[in-house]
N, C-alpha and C positions, 0 to 999 in steps of 0.2 A: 492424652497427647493431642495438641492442636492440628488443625487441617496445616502449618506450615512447619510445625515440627517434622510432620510425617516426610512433608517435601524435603524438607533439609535432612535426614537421615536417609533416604530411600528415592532420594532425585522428584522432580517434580510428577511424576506420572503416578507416583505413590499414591497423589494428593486425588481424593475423588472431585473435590470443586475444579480440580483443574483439567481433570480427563470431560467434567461439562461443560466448563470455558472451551475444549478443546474439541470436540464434539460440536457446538455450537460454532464454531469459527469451520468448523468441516463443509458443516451442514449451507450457512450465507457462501460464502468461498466456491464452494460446486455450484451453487446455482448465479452465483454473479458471474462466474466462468464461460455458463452457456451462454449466458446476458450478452458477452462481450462478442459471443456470433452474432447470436439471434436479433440484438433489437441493429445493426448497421445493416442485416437483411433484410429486416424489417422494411428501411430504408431505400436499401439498394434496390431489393426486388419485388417489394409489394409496393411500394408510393413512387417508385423511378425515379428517387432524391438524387442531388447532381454532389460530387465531391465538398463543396462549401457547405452545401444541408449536412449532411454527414458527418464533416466539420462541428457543426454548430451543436448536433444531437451530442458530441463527443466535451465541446464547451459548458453548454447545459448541465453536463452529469456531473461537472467537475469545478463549477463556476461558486460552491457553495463555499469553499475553503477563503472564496474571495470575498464571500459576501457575509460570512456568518465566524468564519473563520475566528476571529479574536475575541470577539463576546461569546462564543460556543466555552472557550476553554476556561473564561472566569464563570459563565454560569456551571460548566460542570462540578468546579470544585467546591459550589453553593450546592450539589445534589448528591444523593446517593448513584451509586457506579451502572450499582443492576439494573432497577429499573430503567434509567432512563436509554441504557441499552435494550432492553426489551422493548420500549415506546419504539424508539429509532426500528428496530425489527419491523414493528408490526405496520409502522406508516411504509418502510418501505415494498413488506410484501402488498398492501391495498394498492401502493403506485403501482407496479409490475403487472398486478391481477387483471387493472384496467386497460391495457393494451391488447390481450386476445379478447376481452369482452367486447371492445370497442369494433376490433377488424372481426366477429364474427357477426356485429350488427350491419358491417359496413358503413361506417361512421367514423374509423380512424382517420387521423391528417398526422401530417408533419407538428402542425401547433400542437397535438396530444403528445406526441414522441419528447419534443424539448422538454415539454409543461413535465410528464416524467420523469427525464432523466432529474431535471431541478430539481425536483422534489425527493427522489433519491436519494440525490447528490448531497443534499442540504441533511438529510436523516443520517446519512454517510458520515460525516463531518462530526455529527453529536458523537453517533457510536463509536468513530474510532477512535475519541478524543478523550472518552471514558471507558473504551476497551482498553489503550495504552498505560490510563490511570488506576485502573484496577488490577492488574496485571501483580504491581507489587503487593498489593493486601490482600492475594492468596497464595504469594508465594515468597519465600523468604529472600533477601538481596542475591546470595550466594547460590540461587538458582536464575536466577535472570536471563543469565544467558542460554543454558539450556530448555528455561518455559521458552522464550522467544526463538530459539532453534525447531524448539517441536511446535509453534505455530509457522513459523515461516515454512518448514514439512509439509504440514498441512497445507498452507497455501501453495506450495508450487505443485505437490502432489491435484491440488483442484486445477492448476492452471494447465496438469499435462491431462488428465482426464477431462477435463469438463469442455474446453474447444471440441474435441472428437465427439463427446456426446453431445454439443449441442448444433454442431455440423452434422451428423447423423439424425437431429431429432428435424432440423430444419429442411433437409431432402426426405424425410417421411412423412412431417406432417403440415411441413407448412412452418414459414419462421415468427406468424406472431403464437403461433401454439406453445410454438418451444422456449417463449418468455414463461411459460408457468412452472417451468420448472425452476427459476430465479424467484417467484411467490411462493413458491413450496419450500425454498432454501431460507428464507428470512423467517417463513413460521415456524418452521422445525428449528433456527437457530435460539427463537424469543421459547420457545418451551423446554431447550438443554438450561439454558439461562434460568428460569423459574424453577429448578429444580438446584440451583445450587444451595449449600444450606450456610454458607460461610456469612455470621452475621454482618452486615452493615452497618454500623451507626451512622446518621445524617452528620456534616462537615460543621462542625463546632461556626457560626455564623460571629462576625467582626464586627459591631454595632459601629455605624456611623463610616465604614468602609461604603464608598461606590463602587460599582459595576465600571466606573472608568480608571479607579486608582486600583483595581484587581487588576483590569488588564495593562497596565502599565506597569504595575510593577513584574509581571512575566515578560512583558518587552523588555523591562531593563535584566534580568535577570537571564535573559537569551543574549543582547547585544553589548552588555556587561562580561561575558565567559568568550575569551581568545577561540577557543574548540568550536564550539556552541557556533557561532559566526560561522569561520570556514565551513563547519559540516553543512548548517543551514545554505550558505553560496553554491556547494558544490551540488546537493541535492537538488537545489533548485533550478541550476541549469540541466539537470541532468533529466529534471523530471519535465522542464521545457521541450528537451528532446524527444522525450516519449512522447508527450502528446503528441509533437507531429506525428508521430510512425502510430501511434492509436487511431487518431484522425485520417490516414492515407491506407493504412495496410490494407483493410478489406476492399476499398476499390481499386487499389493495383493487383490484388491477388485475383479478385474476381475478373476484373477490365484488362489487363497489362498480362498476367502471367496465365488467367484463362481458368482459374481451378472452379468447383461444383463446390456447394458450398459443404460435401461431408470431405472431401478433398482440405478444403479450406479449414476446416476445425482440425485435420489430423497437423495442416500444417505447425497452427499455431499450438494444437498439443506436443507436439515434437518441441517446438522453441523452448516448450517451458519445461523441458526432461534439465537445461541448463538449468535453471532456477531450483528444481529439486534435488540436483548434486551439489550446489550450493549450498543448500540447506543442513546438508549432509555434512558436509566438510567444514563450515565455518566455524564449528568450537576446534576442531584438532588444527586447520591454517592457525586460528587465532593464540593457540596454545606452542603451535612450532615457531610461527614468525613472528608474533607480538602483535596484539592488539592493534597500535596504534599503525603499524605498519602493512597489518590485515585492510588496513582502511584505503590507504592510497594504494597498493597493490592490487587491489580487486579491481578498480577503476580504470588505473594505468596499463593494466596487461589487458584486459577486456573489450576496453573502448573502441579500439581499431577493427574491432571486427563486425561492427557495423556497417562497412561502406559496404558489407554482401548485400543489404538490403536494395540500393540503387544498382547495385551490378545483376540482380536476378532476373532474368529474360523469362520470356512465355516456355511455357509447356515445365517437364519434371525438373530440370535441372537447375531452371530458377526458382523451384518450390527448395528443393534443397539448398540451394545458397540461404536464400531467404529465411531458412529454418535452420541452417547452423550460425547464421549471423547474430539468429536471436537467442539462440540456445547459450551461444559463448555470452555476451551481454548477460544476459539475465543471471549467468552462475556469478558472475561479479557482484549486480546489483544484491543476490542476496546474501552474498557474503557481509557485503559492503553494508546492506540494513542489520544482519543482527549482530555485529562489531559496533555503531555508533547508534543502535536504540539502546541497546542493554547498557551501554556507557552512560548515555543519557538519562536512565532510569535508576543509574546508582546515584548518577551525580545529584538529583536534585533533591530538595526537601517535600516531603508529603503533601505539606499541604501547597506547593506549590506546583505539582507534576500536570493536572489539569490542564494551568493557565501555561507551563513549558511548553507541552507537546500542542496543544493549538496556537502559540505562537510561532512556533519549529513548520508546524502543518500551513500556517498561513502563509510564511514567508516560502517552504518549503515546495508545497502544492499549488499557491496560490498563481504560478507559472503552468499548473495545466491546462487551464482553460484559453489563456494567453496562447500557449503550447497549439493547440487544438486550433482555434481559429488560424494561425500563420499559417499550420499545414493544409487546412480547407482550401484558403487562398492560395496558397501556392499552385496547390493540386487541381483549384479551379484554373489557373491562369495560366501554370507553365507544365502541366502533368503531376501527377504522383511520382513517376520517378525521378523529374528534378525536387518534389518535395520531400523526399527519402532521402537525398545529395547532401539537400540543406542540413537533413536530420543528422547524418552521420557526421558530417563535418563538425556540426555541435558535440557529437559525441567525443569527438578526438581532443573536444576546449573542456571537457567535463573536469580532466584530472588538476587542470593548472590551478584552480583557487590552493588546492593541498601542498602541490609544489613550489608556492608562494610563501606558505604558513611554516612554524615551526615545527608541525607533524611531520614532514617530511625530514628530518633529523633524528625523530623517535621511534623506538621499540616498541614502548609498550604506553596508554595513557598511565597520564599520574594520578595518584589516589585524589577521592573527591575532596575532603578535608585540605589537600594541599591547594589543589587548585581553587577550592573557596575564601584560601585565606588571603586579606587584602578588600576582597570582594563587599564586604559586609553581608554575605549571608551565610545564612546556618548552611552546617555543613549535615547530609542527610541521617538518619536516623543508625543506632548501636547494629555493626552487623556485618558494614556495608564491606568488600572486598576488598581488599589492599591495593589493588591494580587497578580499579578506576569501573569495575565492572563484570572482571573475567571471572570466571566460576573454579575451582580447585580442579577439577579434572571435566571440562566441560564434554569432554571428545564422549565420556563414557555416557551422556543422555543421547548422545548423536551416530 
């Protein structure tokens, strides 16, 4: 019996390549979590960076979606999946590693911290564009939504533990130390990776195709799909919004509301308890209220409870607001992510999912460095709390591209077959779920 037979009879945890994929997405996940303390204290409290720098380190990490973004997703589907997820691993543990060597020689700057994040950010960009694309060739369509349920787990489960540990590792040992433990997370995720045994064969190669009519035909293949559009719109402003509040949070929480920074990690592990009930709940919403309507719901009821972020004063009380603001947002956004990835990954065709989800990723992402820099600048110029203002306010414009579109009319998406006809492309491979994505009883892997 195949590694996807096993998942489609016994749900995907059956499948042992997928409890390594899943394993290995634990392992990067925890230690990018500390990351997201450690290296803005880095910042904040070992180089004395002003709101804009802080900004910028936040630009940096995120600037690759922009820069690499669209030739990443045609050269993926020229490569096999693993590797080049283990390469991405291993460049980006050596980035990380070189931040406490540097601050224990006393030789760190601000130029090292960006040069960093870049470099990451850019390794980021490869693996997740072929963690996305590989995701189906080990597991069968009709588990989609629950493989992507139990990494999105995983991820929010790192996002409530890993702030707290890496605010507790940064008031013990110092915040460039507590970057190693994000070098520890990318090595141990490149050696779950190497141990899976699910063969690969290299991507059947198109003689006489470019590198610019690959990626153009994923651009028309994204801006071609009615869905595809709105989702990438709404993402995008939404992910505009994060970055400001990525780029401002830790110095209003440190400067503005006063917290220490294991204080500060419990905060933002609190935020992300929303995101792990999220994860929890999205095959059974998806399954009560329909898909397509799991999609604007998450958003719409969510959005508003951002403006806690600008409302949170100094001392406990604004650590609370500030940490049920983000807790309610973030159980939306993951609802809202594993309802219109798993859609996404039924809809398309194989060999075309590479060049999708880095197209999705550029136009999608490609707003959080944009993101980052406004909030730096605002933060520099009129405080963090009026750049938290701006942020929520965004958040309250996230839902309208949906409520513009015909999603807002629908239950449930349409199967992918229907929605490709017209289109000129193939509709994806024998399998795929009649509902556009949803899994037979997703609630029971969640």
């Amino acid at each position: 019996m195949s590694v996807t037979s096993r998942a489609a009879t016994g749900g995907p945890l059956r499948s042992r390549d997928f409890r390594l994929l899943l394993a290995g997405a634990a392992a990067g996940q925890l230690g990018a979590q500390v990351t997201l303390v450690a290296l803005p204290l880095v910042a904040v409290l070992e180089l004395d960076a002003s709101a804009f720098q802080v900004g910028l380190v936040t630009a940096a990490e995120t600037a690759g979606f922009l820069l690499v973004g669209l030739p990443a997703g045609a050269l993926t589907d020229r490569m096999r999946k693993r590797p080049l997820m283990v390469r991405a691993d291993l460049v980006r543990a050596a980035a990380m590693a070189s931040v406490p060597t540097a601050a224990l020689l006393d030789v760190l700057t601000m130029a090292q911290l960006y040069a960093v994040a870049l470099v990451t950010g850019v390794a980021t960009v490869f693996f997740d564009v072929a963690h996305q694309s590989y995701l189906p060739q080990i597991l069968p369509l009709d588990q989609l939504v629950p493989g992507n349920g139990a990494l999105e787990t995983v991820r929010s489960t790192a996002q409530v533990t890993g702030p707290g540990l890496g605010g507790g590792l940064v008031q013990l040992v110092g915040a460039h130390l507590a970057v190693v433990a994000d070098a520890v997370g990318y090595a141990l995720s490149a050696l779950f990776l190497l141990r899976i045994e699910q063969p690969e064969d290299p991507p059947e190669p198109t003689p006489g195709v470019s590198l610019r009519k690959d990626i153009g035909e994923g651009i028309r293949f994204v801006t071609g799909h009615p869905l595809l559009r709105v989702i990438a719109l709404t993402t995008a402003l939404a992910n505009l919004c994060a970055a400001v509040l990525m780029a401002t949070q830790t110095v209003h929480l440190v400067r503005a509301v006063g917290l220490r920074p294991g204080a500060l990690g419990l905060v933002l592990s609190a935020s992300a308890v929303g995101g792990l009930l999220g994860a929890v709940c999205a095959g059974r919403l998806g399954a009560r209220l329909g898909q397509a309507r799991v999609i604007l719901l998450s958003v719409l009821l969510t959005g508003p409870f951002a403006v806690l972020w600008p409302l949170s004063g100094h001392g406990g009380l604004g650590a609370v607001l500030f940490a049920t603001g983000s807790a309610v947002v973030s159980f939306g956004a993951v609802v809202y992510n594993v309802a219109q990835v798993s859609f996404r990954q039924a809809l398309c065709p194989p060999r075309l999912l590479g060049r999708m989800n880095a197209t999705l990723r550029f136009l999608m992402w490609g707003t959080l460095p944009l993101g980052a820099l406004l909030g730096g600048a605002l933060a520099q110029s009129y405080g963090p709390r009026t750049a938290l203002a701006w942020c929520a306010a965004g958040f309250l414009a996230v839902p309208l591209p949906l409520l513009l579109s015909p999603l807002r009319r629908m239950r449930d998406l349409p199967a992918p077959d229907r929605l490709l006809a017209g289109t000129g492309q193939e509709p994806p491979r024998d399998g795929a779920p009649a509902d556009g994505g949803e899994a037979p009883d997703p609630a029971s892997a969640r």
